[in-house]
N, C-alpha and C positions, 0 to 999 in steps of 0.2 A: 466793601467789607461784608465780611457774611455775618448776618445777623441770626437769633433764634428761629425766628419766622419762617427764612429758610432752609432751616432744616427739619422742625415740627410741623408733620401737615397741619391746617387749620381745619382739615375734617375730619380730624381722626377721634375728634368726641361730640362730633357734630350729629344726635339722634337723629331718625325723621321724626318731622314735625309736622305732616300731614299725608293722607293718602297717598295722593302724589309724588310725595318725595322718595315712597319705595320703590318708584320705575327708573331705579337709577341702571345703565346699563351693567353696570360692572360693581362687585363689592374693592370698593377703593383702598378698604383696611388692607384687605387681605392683598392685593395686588401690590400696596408699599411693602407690606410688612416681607412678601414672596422676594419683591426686589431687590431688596435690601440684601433680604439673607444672602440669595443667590450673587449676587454680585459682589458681598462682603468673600461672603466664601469663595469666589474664581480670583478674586485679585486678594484678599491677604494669606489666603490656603499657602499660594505657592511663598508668598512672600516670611510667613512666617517659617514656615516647611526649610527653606535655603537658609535663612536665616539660624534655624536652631540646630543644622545640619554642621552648618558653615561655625558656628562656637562648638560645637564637640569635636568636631575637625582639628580647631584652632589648638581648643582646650589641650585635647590626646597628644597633639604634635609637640606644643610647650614643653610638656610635662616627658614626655618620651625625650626631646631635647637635655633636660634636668637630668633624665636619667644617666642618657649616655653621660654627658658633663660630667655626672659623678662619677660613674665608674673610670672614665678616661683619667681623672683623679687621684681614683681608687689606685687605678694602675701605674701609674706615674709613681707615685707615694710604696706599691709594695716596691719598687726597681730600686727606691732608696733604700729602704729598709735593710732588706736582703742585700741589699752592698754592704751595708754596716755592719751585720753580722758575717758576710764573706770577707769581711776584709780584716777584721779581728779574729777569724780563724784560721786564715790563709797566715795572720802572723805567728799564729801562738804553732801553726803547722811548720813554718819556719826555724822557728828555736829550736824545736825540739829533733830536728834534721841537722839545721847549724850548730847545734850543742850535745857534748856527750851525759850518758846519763851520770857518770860521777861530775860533770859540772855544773848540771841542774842541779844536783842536792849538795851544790855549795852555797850558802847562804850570800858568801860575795858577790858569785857571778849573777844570784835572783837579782838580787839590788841593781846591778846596772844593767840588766834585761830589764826588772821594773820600770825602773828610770827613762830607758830609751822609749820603751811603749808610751808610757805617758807624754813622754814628747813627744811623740808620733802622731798621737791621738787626741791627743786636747787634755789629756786628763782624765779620760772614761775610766781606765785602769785602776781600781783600788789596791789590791796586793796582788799577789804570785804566790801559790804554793805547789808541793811534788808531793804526792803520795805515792806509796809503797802499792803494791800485791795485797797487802795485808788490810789497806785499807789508814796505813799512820800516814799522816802529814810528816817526811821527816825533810824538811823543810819550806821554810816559811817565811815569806818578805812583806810589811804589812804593818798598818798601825792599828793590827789586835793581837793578843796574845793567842796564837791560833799551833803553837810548836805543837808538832804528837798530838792533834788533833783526830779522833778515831773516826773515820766515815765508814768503815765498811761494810753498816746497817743500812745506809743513807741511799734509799733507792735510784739515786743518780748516779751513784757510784757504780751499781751494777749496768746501769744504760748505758756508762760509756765503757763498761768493758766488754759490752755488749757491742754495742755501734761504732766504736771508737772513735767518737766523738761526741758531743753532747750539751746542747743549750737546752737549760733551762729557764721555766719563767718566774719571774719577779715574787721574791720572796724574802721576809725578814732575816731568819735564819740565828746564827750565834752571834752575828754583830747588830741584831734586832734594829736593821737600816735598809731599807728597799735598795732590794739589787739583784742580780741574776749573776750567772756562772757559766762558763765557757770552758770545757773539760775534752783534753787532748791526748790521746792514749800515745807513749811510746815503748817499743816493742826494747827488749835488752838483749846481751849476745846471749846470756842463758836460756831463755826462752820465757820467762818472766816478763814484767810489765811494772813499768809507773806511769803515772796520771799527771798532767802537767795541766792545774786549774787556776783561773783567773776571775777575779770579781772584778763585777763589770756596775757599777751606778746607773740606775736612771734617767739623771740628766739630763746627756749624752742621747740617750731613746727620748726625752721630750723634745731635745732641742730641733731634732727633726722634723719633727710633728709642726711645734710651735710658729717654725716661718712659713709656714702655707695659709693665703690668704682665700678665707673662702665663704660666697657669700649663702643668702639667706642665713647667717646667724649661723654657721659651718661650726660643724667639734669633730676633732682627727683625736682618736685615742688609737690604745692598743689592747686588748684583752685576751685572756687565757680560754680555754676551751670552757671553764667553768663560771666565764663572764667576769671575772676578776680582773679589775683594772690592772694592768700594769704599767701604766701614766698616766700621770693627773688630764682631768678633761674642765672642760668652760660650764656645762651642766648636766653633766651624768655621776659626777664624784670625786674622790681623790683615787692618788693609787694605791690598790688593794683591796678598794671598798669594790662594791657586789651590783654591776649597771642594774636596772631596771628596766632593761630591754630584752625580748627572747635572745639567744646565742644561739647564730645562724648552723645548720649542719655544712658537714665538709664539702665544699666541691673544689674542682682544682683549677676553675677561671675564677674571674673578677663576677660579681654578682652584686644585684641592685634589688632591694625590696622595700615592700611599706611596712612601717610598724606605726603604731597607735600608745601613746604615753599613758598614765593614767589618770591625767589630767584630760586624754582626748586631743592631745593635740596629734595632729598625724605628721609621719617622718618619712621621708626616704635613705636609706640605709644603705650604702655599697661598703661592700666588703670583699675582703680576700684572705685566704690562709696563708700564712709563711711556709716556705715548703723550709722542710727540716728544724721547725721551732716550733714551738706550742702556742706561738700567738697568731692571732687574727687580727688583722687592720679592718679599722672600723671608719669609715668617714660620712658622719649626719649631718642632713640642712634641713630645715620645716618646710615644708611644703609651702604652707599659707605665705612663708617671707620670696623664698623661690619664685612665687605665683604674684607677690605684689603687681608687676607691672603687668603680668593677664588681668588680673583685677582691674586696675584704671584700662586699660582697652576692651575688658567685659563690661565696663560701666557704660562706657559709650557707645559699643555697641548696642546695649539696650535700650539708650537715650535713643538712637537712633531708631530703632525699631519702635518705638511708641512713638516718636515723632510722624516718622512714617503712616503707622496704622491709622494715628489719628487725622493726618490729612488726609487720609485714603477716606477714612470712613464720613468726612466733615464731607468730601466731592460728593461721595455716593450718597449720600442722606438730602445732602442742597439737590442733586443733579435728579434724584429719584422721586425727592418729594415735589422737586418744578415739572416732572414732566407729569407725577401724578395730577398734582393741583389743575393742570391745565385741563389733562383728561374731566378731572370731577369738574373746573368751571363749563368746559365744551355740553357737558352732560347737562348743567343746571340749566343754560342757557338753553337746551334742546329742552326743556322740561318746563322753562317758564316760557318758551315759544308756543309750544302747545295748550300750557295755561291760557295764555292769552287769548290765542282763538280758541280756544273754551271759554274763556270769557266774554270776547267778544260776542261768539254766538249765543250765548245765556245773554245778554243783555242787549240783542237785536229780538229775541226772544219775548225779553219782557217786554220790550219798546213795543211790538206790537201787540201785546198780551194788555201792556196799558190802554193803547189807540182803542183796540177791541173794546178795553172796558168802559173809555169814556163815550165813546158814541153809541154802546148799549144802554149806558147809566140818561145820557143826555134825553135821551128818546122821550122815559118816562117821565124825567127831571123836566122838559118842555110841555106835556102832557097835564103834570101837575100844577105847574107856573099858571099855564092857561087858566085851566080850571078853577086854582083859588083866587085866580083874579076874577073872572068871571063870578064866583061867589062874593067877592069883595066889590064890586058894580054894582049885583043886586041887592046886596044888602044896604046900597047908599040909595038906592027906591024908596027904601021901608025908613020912616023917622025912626021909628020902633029898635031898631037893627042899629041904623048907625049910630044913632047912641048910646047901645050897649057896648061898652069898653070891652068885657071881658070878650065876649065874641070878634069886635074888629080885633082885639090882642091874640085872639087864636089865629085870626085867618093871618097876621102880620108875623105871626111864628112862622105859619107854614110857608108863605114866601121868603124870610128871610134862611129859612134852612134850606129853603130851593136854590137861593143863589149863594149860601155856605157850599151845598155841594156841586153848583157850577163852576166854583172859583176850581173845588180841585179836581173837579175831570180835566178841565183848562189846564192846572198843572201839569195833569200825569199826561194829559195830550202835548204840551212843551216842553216835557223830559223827554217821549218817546221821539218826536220830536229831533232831540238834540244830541239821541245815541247816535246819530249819523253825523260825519264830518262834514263843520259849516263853520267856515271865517263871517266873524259879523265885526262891528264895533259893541262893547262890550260896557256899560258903565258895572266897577267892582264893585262898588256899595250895594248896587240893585241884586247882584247874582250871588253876593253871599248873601243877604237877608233872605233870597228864593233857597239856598241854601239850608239856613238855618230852620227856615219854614218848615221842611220834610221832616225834619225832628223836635218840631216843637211839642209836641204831647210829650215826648223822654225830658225834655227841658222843664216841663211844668213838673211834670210825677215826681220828678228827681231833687226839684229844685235848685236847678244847675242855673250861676247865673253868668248871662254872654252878655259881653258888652264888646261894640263896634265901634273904632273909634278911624274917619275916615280925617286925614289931613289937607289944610288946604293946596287947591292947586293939582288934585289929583285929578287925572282926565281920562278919557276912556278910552280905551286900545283895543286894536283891532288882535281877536286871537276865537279860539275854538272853544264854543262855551261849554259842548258836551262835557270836553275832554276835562274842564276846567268847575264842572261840577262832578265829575268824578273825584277829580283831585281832592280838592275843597270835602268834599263828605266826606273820604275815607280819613280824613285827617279831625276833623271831627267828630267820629266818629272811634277813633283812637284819644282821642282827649276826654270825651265821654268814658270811655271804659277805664281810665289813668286815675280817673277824679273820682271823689265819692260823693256819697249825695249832699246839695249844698256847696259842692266847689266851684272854679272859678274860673272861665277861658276870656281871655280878651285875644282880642282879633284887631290889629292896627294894618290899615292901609293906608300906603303913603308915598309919594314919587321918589325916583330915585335924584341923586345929590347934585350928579354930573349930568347925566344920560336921561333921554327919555324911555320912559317904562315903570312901573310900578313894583313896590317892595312891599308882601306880605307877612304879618307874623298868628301865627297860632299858638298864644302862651297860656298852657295850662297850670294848676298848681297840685298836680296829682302826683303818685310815689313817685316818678322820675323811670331814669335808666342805666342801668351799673354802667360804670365808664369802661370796662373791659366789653360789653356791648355794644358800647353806640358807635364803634366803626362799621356794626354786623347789620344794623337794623333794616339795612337796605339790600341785603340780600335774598333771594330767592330761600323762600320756606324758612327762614329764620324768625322766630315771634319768642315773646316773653310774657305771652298769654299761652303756654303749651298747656293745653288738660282744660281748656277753659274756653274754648272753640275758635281761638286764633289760628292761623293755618300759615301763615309768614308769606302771604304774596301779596295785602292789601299795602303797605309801603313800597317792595318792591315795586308792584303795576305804577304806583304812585310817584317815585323815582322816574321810572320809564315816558310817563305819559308829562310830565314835568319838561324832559330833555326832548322832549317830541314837538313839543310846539313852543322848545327853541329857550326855558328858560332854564333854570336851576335850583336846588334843594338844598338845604344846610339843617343842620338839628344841634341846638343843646342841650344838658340834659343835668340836674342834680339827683343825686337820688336823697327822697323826702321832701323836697321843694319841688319838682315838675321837673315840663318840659317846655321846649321855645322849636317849634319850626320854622325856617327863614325859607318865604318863597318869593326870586327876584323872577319877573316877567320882563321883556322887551312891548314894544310899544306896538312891532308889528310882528306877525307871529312872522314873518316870508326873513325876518333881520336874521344876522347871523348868530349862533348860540353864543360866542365868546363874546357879542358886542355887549357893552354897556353894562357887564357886572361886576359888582362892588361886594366884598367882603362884607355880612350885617350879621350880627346876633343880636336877637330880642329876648325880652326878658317880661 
């Protein structure tokens, strides 16, 4: 499972922390940060690219789909229409061919022409009436008082003696009842004319409308050129009332548009004109209800593109920041290898730089030994002399500080000594007390106090003492600096439980070490003395020279209470590394 680790370089807030650390070969930031980009960009470029190509594609196609739909609709719905007004004109064209003109203006024969239409028709038919030339109604079938009624003001009157024919649209009129007129000119033998007009109901015009099932939230009306309903609709009004939508201009196909409400909701509109009637068919569906099921497969398409980008980007961030990480550890390891033999040569350096010093020092340290012994013989000649204290206490100074500084040329001759690799038998009590020796003036000044506490039964092992005061001092050396003056290190030695070999601890009681650091402390150039002359490679060398002659490191750590270093040794350095260790924390 990928974890964070994997994906956050661990260098990427990693300062340098010492000269050294700036010979890194390559800036690591900038080399993820390039990778990334570039890799982000060649694999989601195209993937996002097809992706948002492939939904307006989708999108356009849906919707262009909708469109036609409607209009295929639209067009269906005018072939109705336009039958139901051919087929009521084709009859009233009938009568007035099958009947003469003194039989139309008999009010008997209206009645059972009425009669028959309405049976014909369902009902649509309100009355019958014939007007004259003149413009009188002189007769009338009908439940209004409509006898000698004068049209010949009435600008339909003049349309159909105009057209000889003539629908109009839905209007209240003298029977203040929604309805329209269907007006049929017949020519007489004089050369004259009457008008053979029919009231026609609404109805009849909804009931067409009404059985069409249509989705997205669909409304089929009818309206006038002046946007006047002339059928009720599901949510634009009743009929007569005034839509709230532009009124599209004339063309003479089926036509599809958007319109916007004032609410903002947006419409798709197919419409068409009636040829020879003043209405326009209107059929609306909402776009958004239309587009519902693009929406649930727009949803998941998106789910799926952020699925995607995110595994894309989750590979390229693990995959970029593994090959970085390796790069920067291949680097660090090139950096502490060179450390090393810089250190190793600084410290063959001083080794002989010591040797130098104690057999220049011995020369005159022998010289003077002589001499104030020699002084101290003669002075045991004279009674005089040797029983002057303060004189034998002078001359008992000057040898005892002759052999104060023979011990430590002796020392720095058994350090230089022991920079160079040498398997001995070792007792541990001895070589940490030699140990602690080299800093004992910071132990007094400080008043830092060490206690060594060896267990019984511990015995001496064969290993490399150089290596092993190295070790040993750098680590003391960091408990020194942890601790302030007056704190406290104990140092227990003790054999191991099962196995032969020894178990060291180094517990100081100084600040500690943040727990988000103490997986790092052992890395090359990492310290938590930065600005204060730590340089982050005396633990690392320290790690190193540990796993070298075969044993192992452990550290724990509070911060405000200290720290505990656990160092397990084997018995012989030539054992194998995994032999014989045991999990220990001290405290």
């Amino acid at each position: 499972m990928i974890s964070l680790r994997n994906i956050i370089p661990n260098f990427w807030n990693v300062q340098p922390r010492s000269p050294r650390a700036t010979r890194y070969l390559f800036n690591y930031r900038r080399i993820w940060k390039w990778t990334v980009l570039l890799s982000s960009f060649v694999s989601l470029g195209p993937l996002i690219f097809i992706t948002l190509v492939d939904y307006k594609v989708t999108e356009n196609a849906l919707e262009s789909e909708f469109r036609l739909r409607n209009a295929r609709v639209v067009a269906n719905t005018r072939r109705v229409v336009e039958f139901f007004f051919a087929e009521r004109k084709s009859a009233l064209d009938f009568i007035i061919r099958d009947n003469s003109p003194a039989a139309l203006g008999d009010p008997t024969r209206l009645v059972v022409i009425l009669n028959g239409l309405q049976n014909s028709f369902g009902g649509g038919f309100m009355d019958l009436g014939v007007i004259n030339a003149d413009g009188d109604q002189i007769a009338y079938v009908g439940p209004y008082s409509l006898q000698h009624k004068d049209y010949h003001e009435q600008p339909w009157f003049q349309l159909v003696v105009d057209r000889g024919v003539y629908i109009s649209d839905v209007f209240l009129g003298f029977r203040q009842v929604p309805h329209l007129i269907i007006a049929v000119k017949q020519m007489l033998p004089n050369g004259s004319f009457q008008v053979l007009r029919a009231s026609i109901g609404v109805k009849p015009f909804e009931e067409l409308l009404s059985t069409m099932e249509l989705s997205g939230l669909g409304d089929a009306f009818i309206v006038n050129g002046r946007g006047i309903l002339q059928t009720n609709s599901h949510h634009h009004g009743r009929v007569l009332d005034k839509i709230q939508l532009p009124v599209p201009d004339y063309h003479p196909t089926t036509q599809v548009m958007d319109a916007v409400t004032y609410d903002g909701e947006e419409l798709i509109v197919g419409y068409r004109f009636i040829e020879d009637t003043p209405f326009i068919l209107m059929i609306i569906r909402k776009k958004q209800d239309l587009m519902q099921s693009w929406h649930s497969t727009r949803l998941k398409l998106i789910l799926f593109l952020v699925g995607s980008v995110s595994l894309i980007l989750v590979v390229i961030l693990s995959t970029v920041t593994s090959m970085v990480r390796n790069m920067h550890t291949a680097d660090e390891k090139r950096l502490m290898g060179l450390h090393q033999l810089e250190y190793s040569a600084k410290m063959a350096s001083i080794g002989r730089m010591a040797a130098s010093v104690a057999h220049e020092i011995n020369n005159p340290l022998a010289i003077i030994n002589e001499k104030a012994g020699l002084i101290k013989d003669l002075f045991t000649f004279k009674k005089q002399y040797e029983a002057d204290e303060k004189l034998m206490g002078l001359i008992e100074s000057i040898l005892g500080s002759v052999k104060r500084a023979g011990k430590i040329t002796k020392r720095l001759l058994t350090f230089a000594r022991n920079l160079e690799a040498s398997v001995e038998e070792i007792s541990m009590e001895q070589l940490v007390r030699e140990v602690l020796s080299f800093v004992e003036k910071e132990i007094q000044m400080r008043g830092i106090h060490v206690d060594v506490e060896v267990a019984a039964g511990t015995k001496v092992i064969l290993s490399d003492r150089g290596k092993l005061e190295q070790i040993f001092l750098n680590i003391v050396n960091n408990a020194f600096a942890a601790v302030g003056d007056g704190g406290h290190l104990k140092i227990q030695i003790r054999p191991k439980t099962h196995n032969n070999g020894l178990i060291l601890t180094f517990a100081d009681d100084g600040c500690g070490i943040p727990e988000e650091d103490l997986h790092r402390i052992f890395e090359p150039f990492f310290s938590t003395k930065t600005g204060k002359g730590g340089t982050g490679l005396g633990l690392s060398i320290t790690y190193s020279l540990v796993h070298e002659i075969g044993g192992q490191i452990q550290v724990s750590s509070e911060v405000g209470k200290g720290t505990c270093f656990t160092i397990q040794l084997p018995e012989n350095i030539g054992a194998p590394k995994g032999e014989g260790h045991e999990s220990t924390t001290g405290g």
